[in-house]
C-alpha positions in Angstrom: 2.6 8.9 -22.4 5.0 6.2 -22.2 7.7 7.6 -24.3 7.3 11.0 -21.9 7.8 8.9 -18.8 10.7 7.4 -20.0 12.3 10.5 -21.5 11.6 12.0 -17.6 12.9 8.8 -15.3 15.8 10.0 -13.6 15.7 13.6 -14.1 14.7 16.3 -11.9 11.1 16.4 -14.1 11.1 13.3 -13.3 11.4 13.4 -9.4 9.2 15.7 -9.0 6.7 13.7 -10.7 7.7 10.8 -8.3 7.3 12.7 -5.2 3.3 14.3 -6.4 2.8 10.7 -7.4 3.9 9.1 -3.9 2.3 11.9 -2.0 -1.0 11.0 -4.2 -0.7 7.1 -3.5 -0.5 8.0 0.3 -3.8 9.8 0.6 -5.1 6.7 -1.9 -3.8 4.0 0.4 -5.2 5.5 3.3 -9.1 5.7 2.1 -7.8 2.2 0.4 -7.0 0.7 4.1 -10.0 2.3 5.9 -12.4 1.1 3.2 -10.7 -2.7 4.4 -11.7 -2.0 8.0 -14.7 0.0 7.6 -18.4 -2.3 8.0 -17.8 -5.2 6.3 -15.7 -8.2 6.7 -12.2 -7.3 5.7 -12.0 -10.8 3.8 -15.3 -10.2 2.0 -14.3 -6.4 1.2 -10.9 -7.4 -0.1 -12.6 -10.2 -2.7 -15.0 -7.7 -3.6 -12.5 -5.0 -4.1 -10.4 -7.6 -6.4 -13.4 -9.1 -8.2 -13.7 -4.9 -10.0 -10.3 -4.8 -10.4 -9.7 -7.8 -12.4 -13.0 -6.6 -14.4 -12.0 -3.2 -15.0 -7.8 -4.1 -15.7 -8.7 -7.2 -18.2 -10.1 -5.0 -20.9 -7.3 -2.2 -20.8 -4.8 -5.3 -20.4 -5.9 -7.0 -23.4 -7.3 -4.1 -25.8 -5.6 -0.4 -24.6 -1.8 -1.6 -23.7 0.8 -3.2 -25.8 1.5 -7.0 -25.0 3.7 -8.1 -22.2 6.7 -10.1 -23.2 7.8 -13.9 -21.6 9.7 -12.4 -19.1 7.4 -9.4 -17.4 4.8 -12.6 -17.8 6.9 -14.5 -15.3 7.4 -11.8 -12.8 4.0 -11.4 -13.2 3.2 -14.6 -11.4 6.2 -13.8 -8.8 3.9 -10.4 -8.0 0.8 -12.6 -7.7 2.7 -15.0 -4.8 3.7 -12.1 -3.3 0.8 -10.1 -3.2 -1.5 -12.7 -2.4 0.3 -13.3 1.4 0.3 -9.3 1.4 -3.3 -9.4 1.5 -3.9 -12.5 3.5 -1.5 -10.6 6.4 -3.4 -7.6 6.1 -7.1 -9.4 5.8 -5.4 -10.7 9.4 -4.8 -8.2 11.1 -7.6 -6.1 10.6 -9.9 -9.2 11.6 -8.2 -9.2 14.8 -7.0 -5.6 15.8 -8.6 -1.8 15.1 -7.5 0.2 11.9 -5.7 2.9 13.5 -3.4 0.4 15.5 -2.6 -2.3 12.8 -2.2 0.4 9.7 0.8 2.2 11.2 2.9 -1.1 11.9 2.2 -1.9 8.4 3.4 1.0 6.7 5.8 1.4 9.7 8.0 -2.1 9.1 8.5 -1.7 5.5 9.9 1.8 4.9 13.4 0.6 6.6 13.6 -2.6 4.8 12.5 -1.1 1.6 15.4 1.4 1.8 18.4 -1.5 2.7 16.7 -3.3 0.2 16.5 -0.5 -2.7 20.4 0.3 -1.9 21.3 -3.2 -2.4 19.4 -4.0 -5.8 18.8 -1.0 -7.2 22.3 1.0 -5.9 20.6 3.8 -4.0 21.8 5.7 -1.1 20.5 7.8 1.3 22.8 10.3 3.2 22.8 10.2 6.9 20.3 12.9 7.2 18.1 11.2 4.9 18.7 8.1 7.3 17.4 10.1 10.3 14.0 11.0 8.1 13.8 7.3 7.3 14.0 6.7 11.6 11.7 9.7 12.4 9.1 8.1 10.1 9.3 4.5 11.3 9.4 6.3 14.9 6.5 8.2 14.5 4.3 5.4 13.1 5.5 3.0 15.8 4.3 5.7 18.1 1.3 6.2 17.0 0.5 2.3 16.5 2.0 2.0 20.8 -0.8 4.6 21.5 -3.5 3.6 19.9 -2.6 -0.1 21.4 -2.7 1.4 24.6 -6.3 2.2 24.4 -7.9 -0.1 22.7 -10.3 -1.9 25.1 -10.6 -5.3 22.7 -9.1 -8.5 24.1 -5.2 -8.2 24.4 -4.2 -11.4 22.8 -6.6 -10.8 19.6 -4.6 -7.4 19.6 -0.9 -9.1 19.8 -2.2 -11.4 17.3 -3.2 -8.6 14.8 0.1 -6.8 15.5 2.0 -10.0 14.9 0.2 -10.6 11.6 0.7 -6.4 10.8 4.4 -6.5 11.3 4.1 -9.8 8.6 2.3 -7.3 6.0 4.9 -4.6 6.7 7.6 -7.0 5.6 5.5 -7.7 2.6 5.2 -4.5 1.7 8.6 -3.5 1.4 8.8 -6.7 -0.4 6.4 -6.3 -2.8 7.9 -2.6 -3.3 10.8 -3.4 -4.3 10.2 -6.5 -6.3 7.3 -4.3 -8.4 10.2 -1.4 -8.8 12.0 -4.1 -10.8 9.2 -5.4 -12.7 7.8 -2.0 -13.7 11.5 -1.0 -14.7 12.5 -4.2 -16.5 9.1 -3.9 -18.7 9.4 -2.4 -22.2 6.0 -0.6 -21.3 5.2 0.6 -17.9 1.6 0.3 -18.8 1.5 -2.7 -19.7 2.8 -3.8 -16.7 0.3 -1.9 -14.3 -2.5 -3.2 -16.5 -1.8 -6.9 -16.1 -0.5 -6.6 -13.0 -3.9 -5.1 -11.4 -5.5 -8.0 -13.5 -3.5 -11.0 -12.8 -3.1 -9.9 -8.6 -6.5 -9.6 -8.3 -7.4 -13.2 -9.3 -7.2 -14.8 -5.7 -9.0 -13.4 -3.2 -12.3 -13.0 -4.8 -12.5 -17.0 -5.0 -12.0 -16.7 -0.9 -14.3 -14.2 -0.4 -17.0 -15.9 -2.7 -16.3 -19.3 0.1 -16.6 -16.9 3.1 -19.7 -15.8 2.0 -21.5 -19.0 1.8 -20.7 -19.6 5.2 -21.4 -16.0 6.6 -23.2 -14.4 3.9 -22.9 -10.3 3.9 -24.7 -8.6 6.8 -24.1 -5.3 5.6 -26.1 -6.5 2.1 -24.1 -7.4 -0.9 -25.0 -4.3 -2.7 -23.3 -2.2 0.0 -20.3 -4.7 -0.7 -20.2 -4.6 -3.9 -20.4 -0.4 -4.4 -17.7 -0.1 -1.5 -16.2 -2.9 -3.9 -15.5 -1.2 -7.0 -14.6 1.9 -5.2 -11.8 0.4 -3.5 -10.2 -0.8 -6.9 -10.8 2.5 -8.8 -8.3 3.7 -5.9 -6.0 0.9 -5.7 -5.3 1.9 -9.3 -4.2 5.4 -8.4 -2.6 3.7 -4.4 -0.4 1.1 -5.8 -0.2 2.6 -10.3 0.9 5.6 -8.4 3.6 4.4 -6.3 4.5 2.0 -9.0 5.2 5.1 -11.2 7.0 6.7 -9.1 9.7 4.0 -8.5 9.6 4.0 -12.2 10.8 8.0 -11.8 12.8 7.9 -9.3 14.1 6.4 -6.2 12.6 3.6 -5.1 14.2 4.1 -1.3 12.2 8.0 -1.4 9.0 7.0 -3.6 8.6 4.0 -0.6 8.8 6.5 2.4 6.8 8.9 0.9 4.4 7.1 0.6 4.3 6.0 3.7 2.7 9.3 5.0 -0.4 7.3 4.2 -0.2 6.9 8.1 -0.9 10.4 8.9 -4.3 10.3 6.1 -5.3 7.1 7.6 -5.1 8.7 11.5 -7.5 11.5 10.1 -10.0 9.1 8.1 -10.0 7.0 11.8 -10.9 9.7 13.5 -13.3 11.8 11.1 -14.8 8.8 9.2 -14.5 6.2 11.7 -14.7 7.7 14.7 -11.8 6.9 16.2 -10.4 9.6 18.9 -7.2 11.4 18.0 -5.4 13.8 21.0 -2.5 15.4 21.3 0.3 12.8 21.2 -1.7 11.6 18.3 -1.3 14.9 16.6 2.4 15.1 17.8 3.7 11.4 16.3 1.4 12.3 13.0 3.8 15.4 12.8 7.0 13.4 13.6 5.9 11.2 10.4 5.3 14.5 8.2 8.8 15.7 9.5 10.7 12.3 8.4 9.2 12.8 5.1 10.4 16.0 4.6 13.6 15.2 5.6 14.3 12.2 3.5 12.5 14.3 0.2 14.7 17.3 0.7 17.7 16.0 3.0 19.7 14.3 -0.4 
């Protein structure tokens, strides 16, 4: 599998893998999100989430894939840093602010900054038209983030808290984008770097959930927890191994704005699983989203 990948990365075979693998990440991420801000506390579902993940990614780190070298070990602990303040900004602003406000400043900050970043380290560039999908995108999540602020009836100052703390993970994320496109690309096994990268990431936060939980215990019951738990990390494998893939592929610039139509997937799990409301201008910004897509996929 990792030979075929390799032979494919750069190659039309090869983006066209990126862009099903993006696409497939968004939907992930979406249900990934929404599991974060569903019942439970988001710090408690988050350690519980990472507690599966480093149990189901030690075994294939250490038995299935071949062994990381010295330097994919040091970015390694780069990615932990990194992702660790990605999920204490996200755990942040979903203790503060609903889903369906929060999630589309997230994914809304870093599609801009992962592009500029992409076209500096990794020498990509978008044409103008693919600039105006990148702004439609952005646009559209803004949007949609702006209208479901305006109707949330939670205290306002927990809300500018929460978007404060989102915009924080949206710079994150196109951090942590780009910096995993390098490691994944720089690794003489792109398995091997998925593997111990679910493994060594997920080392933190169960720690802090395991402290939050003496003090709070679970209220939804720890079984409930722990089922919505391992869920959560069989998807994070397919959300973030899938986007990590498709950097691998392909652009890392396209892969990242792709998957940012996780926005329009998380709008329809608020409002069909959470029951969050969706109206018309929803429907019309969700569309603006799916039309930046489509421009920067096919505007090149």
């Amino acid at each position: 599998m990792s030979e075929w990948l390799a032979a494919i990365a750069g190659t039309p075979e090869g983006a066209l893998a990126a862009t099903i693998l993006a696409l497939i990440s968004a939907v992930a991420h979406a249900a990934f999100g929404a599991l974060q801000k569903g019942r439970h506390d988001p710090w408690l579902i988050r350690g519980s989430i990472d507690f599966w993940l480093a149990l189901i990614s030690a075994p294939v780190a250490l038995f299935l894939v071949p062994w990381l070298n010295g330097e994919v070990a040091l970015i390694l602990l780069g990615a932990l840093g990194i992702h660790f303040v990605y999920k204490l900004t996200v755990a942040l602003a979903y203790e503060r602010a609903a889903y369906t406000v929060v999630y589309p400043v997230i994914r809304g900050t870093g599609p801009l900054v992962t592009v500029l970043a992409a076209s500096v380290i990794f020498h990509e560039h978008f044409s103008l038209l693919q600039w105006l999908g990148v702004l439609c995108l952005s646009a559209g999540m803004m949007l949609l983030a702006a209208r479901n602020y305006a109707q949330e009836r939670l205290d306002r100052r927990n809300l500018v808290i929460g978007l404060f703390w989102a915009v924080a993970g949206g710079l994150m994320v196109a951090l942590y984008t780009v910096y995993d496109a390098y490691g994944i690309r720089v690794s003489p096994d792109p398995f091997t770097f998925l593997a111990w990268f679910f493994f060594v990431t997920a080392l933190d936060f169960p720690l802090i959930a395991y402290l939050r939980y003496r003090r709070t215990g679970a209220p939804d019951g720890v079984g409930n927890l722990m089922g919505r738990g391992i869920a959560g990390a069989f998807i994070a494998w397919v959300s973030f191994g899938g986007v990590m893939l498709a950097t691998y592929l392909d652009k890392v610039g396209e892969a990242a704005v792709l998957r940012e139509t996780s926005t329009i997937f998380a709008a329809l799990i608020g409002w069909f699983v959470l029951g969050e409301t969706v109206g018309p201008r929803r429907l019309a910004f969700m569309g603006l989203i799916a039309l930046g897509a489509v421009i920067v996929e096919f505007g090149g």
